[in-house]
C-alpha positions as a Markdown table, in Angstrom:
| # | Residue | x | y | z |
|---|---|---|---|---|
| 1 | Unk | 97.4 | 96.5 | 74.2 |
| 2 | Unk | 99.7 | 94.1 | 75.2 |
| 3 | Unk | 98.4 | 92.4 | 79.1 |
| 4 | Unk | 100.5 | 90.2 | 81.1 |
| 5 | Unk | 99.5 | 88.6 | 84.1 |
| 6 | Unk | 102.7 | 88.6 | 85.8 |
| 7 | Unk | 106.5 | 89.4 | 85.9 |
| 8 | Unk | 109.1 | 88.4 | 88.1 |
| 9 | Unk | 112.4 | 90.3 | 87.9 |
| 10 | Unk | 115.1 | 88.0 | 89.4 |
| 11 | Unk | 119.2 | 88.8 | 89.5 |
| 12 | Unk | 120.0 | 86.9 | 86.5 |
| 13 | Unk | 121.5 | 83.6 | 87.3 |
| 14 | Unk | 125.0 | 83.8 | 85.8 |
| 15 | Unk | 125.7 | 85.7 | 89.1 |
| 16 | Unk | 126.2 | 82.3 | 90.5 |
| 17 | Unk | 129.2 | 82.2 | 88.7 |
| 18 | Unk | 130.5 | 84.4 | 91.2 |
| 19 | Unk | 129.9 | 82.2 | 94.2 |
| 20 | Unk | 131.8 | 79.4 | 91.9 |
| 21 | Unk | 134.9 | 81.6 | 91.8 |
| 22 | Unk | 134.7 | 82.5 | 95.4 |
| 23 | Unk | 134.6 | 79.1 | 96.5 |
| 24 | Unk | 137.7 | 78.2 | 94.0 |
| 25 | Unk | 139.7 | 81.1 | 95.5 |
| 26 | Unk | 138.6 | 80.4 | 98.9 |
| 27 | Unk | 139.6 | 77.0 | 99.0 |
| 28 | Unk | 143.6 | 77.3 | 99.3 |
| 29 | Unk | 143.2 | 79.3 | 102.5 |
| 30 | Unk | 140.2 | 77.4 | 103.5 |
| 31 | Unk | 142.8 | 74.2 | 103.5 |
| 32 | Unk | 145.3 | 75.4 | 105.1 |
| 33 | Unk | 144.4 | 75.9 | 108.1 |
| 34 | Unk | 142.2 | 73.9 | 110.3 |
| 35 | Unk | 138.6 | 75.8 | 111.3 |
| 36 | Unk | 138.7 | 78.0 | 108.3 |
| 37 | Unk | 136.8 | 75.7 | 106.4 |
| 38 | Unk | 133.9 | 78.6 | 107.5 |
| 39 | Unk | 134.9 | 80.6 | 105.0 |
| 40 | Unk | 132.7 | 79.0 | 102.3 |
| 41 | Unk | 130.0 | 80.6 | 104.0 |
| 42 | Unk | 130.7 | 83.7 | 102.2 |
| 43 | Unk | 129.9 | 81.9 | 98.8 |
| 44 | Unk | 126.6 | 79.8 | 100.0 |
| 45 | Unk | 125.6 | 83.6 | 101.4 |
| 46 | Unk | 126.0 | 85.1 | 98.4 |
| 47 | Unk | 124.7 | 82.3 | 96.2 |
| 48 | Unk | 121.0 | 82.2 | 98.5 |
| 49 | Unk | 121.2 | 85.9 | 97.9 |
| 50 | Unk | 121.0 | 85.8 | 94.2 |
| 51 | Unk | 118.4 | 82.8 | 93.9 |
| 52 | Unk | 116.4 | 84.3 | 97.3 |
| 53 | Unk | 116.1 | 88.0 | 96.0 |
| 54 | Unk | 112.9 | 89.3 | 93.4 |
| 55 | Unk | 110.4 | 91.3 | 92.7 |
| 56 | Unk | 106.9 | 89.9 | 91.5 |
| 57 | Unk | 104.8 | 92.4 | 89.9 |
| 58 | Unk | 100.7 | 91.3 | 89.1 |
| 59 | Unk | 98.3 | 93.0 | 88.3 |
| 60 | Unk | 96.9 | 93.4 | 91.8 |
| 61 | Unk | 100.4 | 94.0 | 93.7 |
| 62 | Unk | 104.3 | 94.1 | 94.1 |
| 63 | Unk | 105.6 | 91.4 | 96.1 |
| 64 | Unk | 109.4 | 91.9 | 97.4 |
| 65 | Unk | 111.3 | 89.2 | 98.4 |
| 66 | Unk | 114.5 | 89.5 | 100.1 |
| 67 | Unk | 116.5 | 87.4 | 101.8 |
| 68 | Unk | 114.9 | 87.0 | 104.7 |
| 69 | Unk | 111.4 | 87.8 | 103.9 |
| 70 | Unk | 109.0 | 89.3 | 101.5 |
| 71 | Unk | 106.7 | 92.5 | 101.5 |
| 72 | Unk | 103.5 | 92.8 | 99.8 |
| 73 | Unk | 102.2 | 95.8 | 98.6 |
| 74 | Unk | 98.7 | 96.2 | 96.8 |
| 75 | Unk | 98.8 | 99.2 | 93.9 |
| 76 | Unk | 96.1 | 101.3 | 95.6 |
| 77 | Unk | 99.1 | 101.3 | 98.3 |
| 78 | Unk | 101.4 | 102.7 | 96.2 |
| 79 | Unk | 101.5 | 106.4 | 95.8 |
| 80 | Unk | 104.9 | 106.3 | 93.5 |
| 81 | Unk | 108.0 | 104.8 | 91.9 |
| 82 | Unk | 111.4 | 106.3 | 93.4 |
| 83 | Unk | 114.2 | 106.1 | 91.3 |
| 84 | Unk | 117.6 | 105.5 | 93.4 |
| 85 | Unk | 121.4 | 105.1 | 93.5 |
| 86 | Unk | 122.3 | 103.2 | 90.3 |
| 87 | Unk | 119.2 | 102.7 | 88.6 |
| 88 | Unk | 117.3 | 101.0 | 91.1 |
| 89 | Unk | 113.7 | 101.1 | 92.0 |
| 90 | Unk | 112.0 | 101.7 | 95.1 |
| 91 | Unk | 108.4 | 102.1 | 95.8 |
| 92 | Unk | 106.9 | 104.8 | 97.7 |
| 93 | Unk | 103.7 | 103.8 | 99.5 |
| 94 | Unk | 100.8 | 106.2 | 100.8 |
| 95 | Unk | 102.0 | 106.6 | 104.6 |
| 96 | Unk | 105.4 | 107.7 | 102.4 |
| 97 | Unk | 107.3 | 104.4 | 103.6 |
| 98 | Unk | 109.4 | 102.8 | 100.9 |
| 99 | Unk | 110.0 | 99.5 | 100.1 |
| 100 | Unk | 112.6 | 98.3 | 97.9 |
| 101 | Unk | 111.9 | 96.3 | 94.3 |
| 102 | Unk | 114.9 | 93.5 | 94.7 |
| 103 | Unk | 116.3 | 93.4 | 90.7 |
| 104 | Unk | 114.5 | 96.0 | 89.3 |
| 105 | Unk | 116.3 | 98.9 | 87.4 |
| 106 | Unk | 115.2 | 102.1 | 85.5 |
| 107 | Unk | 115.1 | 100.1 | 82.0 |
| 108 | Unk | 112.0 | 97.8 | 83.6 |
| 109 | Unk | 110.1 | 100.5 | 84.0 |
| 110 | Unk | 108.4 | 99.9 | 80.4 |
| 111 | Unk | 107.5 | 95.9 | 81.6 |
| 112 | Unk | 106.5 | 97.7 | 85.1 |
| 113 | Unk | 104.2 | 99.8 | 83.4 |
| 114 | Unk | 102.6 | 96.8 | 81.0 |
| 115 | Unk | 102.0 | 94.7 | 84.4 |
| 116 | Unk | 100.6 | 97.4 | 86.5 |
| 117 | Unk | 98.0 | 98.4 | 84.0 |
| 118 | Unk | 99.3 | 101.6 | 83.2 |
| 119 | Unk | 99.5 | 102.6 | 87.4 |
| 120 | Unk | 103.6 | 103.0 | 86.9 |
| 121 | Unk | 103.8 | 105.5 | 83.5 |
| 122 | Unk | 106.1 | 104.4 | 80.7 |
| 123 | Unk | 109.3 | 107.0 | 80.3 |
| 124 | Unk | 109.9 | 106.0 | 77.1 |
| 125 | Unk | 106.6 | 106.6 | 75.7 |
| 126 | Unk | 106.4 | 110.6 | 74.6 |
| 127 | Unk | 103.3 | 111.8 | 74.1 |
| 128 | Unk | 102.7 | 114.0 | 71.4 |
| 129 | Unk | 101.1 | 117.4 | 71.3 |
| 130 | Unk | 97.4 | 117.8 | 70.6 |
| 131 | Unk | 97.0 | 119.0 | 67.5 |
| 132 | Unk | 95.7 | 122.7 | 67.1 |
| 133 | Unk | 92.9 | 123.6 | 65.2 |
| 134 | Unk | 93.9 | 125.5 | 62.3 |
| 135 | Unk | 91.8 | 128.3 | 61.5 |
| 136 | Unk | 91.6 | 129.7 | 57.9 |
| 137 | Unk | 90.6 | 133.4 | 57.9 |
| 138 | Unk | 87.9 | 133.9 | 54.8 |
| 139 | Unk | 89.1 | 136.5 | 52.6 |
C-alpha cells in the first residue's frame, strides 16, 4: 500500500484570476471618485483568502487553516467525516464539535483515506462478499 506522509489540499490557484478581474472592473469606479480607491480591498480580501485557506492532513492530525487562524486536530480526536452542502468536508470530533476542512471535497476522500492510514474509509473502494463455502452433498 501506497503511504504518504502528507497532503495539503489548497483552493487551486487559478482562483486568483478572480481577484485580477475584480480589480480590473473595480478600477473605473475606483477612479472616479475620490476615497473609493477602498474598494480594491474587496480583491486583496479575496486574494489572501484563496492563498490563506487549507487543509494539511498527516499522518498524526488534520490541521485547518483559515483565514484568520488554524485548528489542529489529532485522529484519536476525530470521531468522523461529515459530508456537507456542496461536497464539502467537515470533521466531527469526539465532544461532537466540528471543524471545517478548508478545500476539501467528497472526491478527496480516496487521498484522505491514503494519509490517515485507513482512519477516514475509502467510498470508492467496494468490498466484495466473502466467499461461501460450497458444500457438495456425496451421493
Amino acid at each position: 500500500m501506497l503511504r504518504v506522509k502528507k497532503l495539503v489540499f489548497r483552493i487551486p490557484a487559478t482562483a486568483l484570476l478572480a481577484a485580477g478581474l475584480i480589480a480590473i472592473c473595480v478600477t473605473p469606479v475606483a477612479w472616479a471618485i475620490p476615497g473609493l480607491q477602498a474598494l480594491y480591498v474587496i480583491p486583496l480580501g479575496y486574494a489572501w483568502w484563496v492563498v490563506r485557506n487549507r487543509t494539511t492532513v498527516t499522518e498524526e492530525s488534520l490541521v485547518a487553516r483559515g483565514v484568520f487562524g488554524s485548528t489542529t486536530v489529532r485522529w484519536d480526536e476525530v470521531k468522523s467525516i461529515r459530508l456537507v452542502q456542496k461536497g464539502w468536508l467537515k470533521a466531527v470530533k469526539t465532544d461532537d464539535s466540528e471543524v471545517t476542512l478548508p478545500a476539501v471535497r467528497f472526491m478527496h476522500l480516496p487521498a484522505l483515506s491514503v494519509v490517515s492510514g485507513g482512519r477516514v474509509p475509502d467510498p470508492s473502494v467496494v468490498e466484495e462478499p466473502a466467499e461461501e463455502e460450497s458444500v457438495e452433498s456425496e451421493k
